[in-house]
C-alpha positions as CSV (number, residue, x, y, z in Angstrom):
1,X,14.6,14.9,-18.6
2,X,12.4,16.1,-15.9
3,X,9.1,16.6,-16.6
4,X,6.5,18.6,-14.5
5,X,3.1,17.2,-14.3
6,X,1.2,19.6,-11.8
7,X,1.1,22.1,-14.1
8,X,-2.6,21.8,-15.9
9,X,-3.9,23.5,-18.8
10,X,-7.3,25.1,-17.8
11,X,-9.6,25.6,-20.5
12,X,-13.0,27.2,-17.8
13,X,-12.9,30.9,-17.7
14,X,-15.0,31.0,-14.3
15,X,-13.8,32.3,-11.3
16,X,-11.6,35.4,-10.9
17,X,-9.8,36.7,-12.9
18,X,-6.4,39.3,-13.4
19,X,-8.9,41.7,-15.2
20,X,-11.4,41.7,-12.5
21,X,-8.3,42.2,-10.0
22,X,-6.8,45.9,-9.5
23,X,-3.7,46.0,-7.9
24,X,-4.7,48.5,-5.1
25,X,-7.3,45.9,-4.3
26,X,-6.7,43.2,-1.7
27,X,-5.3,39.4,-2.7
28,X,-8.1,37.2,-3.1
29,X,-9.8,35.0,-0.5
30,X,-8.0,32.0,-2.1
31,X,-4.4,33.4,-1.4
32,X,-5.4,33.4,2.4
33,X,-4.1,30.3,3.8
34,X,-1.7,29.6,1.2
35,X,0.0,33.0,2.1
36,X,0.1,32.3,5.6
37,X,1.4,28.7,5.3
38,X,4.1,30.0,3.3
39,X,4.9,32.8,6.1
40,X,4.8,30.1,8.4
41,X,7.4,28.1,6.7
42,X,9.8,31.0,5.6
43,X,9.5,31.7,9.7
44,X,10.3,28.2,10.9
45,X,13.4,28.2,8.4
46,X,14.6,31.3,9.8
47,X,14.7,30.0,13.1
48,X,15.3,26.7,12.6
49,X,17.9,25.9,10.3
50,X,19.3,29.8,10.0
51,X,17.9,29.9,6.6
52,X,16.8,32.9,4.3
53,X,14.4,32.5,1.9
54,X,13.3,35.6,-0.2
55,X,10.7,34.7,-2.1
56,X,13.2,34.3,-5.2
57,X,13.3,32.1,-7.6
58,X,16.6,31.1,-6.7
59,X,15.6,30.7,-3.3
60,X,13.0,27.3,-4.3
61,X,17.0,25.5,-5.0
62,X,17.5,25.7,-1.3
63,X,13.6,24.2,-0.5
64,X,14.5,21.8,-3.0
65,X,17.6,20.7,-1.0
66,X,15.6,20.9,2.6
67,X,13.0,18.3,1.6
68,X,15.5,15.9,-0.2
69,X,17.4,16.3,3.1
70,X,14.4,15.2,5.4
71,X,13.7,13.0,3.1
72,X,17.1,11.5,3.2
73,X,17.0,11.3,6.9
74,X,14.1,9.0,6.9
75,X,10.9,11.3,7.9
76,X,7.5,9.8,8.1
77,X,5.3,11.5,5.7
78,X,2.8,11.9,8.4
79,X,5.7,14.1,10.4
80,X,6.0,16.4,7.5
81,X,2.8,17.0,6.0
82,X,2.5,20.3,7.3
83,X,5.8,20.7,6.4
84,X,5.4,20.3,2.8
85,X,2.4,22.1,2.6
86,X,4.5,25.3,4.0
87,X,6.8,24.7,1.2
88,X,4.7,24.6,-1.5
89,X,2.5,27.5,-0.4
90,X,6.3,29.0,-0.4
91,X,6.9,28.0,-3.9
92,X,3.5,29.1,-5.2
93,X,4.1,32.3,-3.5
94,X,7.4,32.8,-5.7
95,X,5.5,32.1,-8.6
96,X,2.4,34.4,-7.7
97,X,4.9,36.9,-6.7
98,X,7.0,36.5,-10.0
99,X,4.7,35.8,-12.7
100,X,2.0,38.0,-11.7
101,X,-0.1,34.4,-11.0
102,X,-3.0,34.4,-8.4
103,X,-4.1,31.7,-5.9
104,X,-7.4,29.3,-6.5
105,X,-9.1,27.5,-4.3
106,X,-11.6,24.8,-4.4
107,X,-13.0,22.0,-2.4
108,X,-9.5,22.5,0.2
109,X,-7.2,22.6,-2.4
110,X,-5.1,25.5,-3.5
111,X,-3.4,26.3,-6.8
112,X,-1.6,28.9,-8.7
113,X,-3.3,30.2,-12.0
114,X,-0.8,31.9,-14.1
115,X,-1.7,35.4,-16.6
116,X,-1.2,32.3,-19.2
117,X,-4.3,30.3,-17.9
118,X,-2.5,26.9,-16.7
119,X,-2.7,25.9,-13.1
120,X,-0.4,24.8,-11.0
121,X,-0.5,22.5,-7.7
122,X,2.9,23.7,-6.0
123,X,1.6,22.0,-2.9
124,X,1.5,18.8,-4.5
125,X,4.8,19.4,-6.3
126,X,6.2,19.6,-2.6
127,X,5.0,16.1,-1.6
128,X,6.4,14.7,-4.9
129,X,9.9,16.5,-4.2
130,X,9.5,14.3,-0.5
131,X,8.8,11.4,-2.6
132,X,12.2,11.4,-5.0
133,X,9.9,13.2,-8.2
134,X,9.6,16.1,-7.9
135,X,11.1,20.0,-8.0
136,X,10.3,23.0,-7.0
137,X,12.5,24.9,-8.9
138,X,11.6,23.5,-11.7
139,X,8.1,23.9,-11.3
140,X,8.9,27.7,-10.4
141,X,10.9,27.8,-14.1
142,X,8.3,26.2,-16.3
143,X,5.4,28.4,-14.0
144,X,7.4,31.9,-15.0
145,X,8.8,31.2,-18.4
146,X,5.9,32.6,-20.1
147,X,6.0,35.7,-18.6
């Protein structure tokens, strides 16, 4: 049984939130970088290994199998940070873009906040898929299921 750690309860009602958000308004600040690091990596996939990804939930399989890959092949963390980061800005992007979610940031660190109220750290959830413990997908799942 696999069980997902990064996604935190949140019980602060500070910050932004979906009420305070129209749709005809632009994403927040917060979805900034993680927006374009996800670009970034759907981009470098393209070219790179002739991959797709379409901001589907069935597309975070595929990411899932690209880092177990590297990580197979013996890349230095240090080689892929970046790398990882791209990937779970994808994945949070897939659950911003599926659930209806919103980025947060504080202190450097990005998350997803979900219509629910949890948070989750898709970023981090990439570095623990390079590690052996960790999935994307399955983040993605337990992140929408609510909706």
């Amino acid at each position: 049984m696999t069980t997902v750690t990064s996604g935190l309860t949140s019980g602060s009602t500070s910050g932004p939130t979906s009420a305070t958000t129209s749709r005809q308004q632009p994403r927040p600040s917060a979805a900034a970088k993680p927006v374009r690091w996800a670009a970034d990596a759907v981009a470098t996939l393209r070219e790179g290994a002739r991959l797709h990804l379409d901001y589907s939930e069935q597309s975070l399989w595929r990411v899932d199998r690209v880092i177990d890959g590297i990580r197979r092949e013996g890349a230095p963390y240090a080689a892929m940070e970046a790398a990882l980061r791209g990937l779970g800005a994808y994945a949070g992007e897939v659950i911003v873009r599926q659930a209806g979610g919103e980025w947060w940031a504080t202190g450097g660190d990005h998350w997803v906040r979900t219509p629910d109220g949890r948070l989750w750290d898709p970023i981090d959830e990439a570095r623990r898929c390079f590690a052996g413990d960790g999935s994307l997908r399955l983040l993605c799942r337990d992140a929408t299921a609510a909706r």
